[in-house]
Phi, psi and omega in degrees: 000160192276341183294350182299320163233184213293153151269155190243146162265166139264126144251139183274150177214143151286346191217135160278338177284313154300322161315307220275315173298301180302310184296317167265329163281294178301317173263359175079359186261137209278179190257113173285315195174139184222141167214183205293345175276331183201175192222099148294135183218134194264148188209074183083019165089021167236180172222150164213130174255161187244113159254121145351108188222136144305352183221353172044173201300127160253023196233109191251043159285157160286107178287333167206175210199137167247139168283131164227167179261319150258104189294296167327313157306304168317291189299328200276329181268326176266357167295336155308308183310335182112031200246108197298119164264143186277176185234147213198124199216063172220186177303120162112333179246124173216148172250179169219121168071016125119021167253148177238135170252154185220022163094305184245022180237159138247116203231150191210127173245159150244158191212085205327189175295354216223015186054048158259150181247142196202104181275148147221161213224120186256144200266102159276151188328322186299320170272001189294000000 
């Protein structure tokens, strides 16, 4: 049955070299493989891959997401890392210090070179 194995995301990039700074440098995830089409990066026993697209993401939903244990800790290494967190001030969503509470979460986004939006997500005691 498919629940049995891992699922992988795809994300699209225009540049594989830009990718390899943000994803491996900026963000610390090491490199499973890379050739001239994609770039694999490993994450928690997970893999994501970046394929070579001419048109990179047309959809600025959050395409994938990490469960964390410090939501705060995080944003605090990658904001060292240079990784700019987004802020968000509209309806239904406001961050304060770049957190969000969404109710059964504390949520946070960054938003690669190639305009994929990518969360993370602290669990609150209510959904555990």
């Amino acid at each position: 049955m498919l629940a049995d194995h891992p699922l992988d995301t795809v994300l699209l990039v225009t540049d594989l070299d830009n990718a390899h700074c943000f994803y491996h440098q900026q963000l610390g995830l090491p490199i499973v493989e890379r050739d001239e089409h994609r770039l694999v990066v490993a994450s928690g026993g997970t893999q994501l891959t970046l394929s070579l697209s001419s048109v990179g993401t047309a959809d600025p939903q959050t395409q994938a997401f990490w469960r964390v244990t410090d939501l705060a800790a995080e944003l605090d290494e990658l904001r060292a890392r240079g990784v700019v967190i987004d802020e968000y001030d509209e309806d239904g969503l406001t961050t304060s210090n770049g957190i969000a509470n969404v109710g059964f979460a504390l949520a946070a986004w960054i938003t690669d070179p190639f305009g994929n939006t990518l969360g993370l997500l602290q669990p609150t005691a209510a959904a555990g």
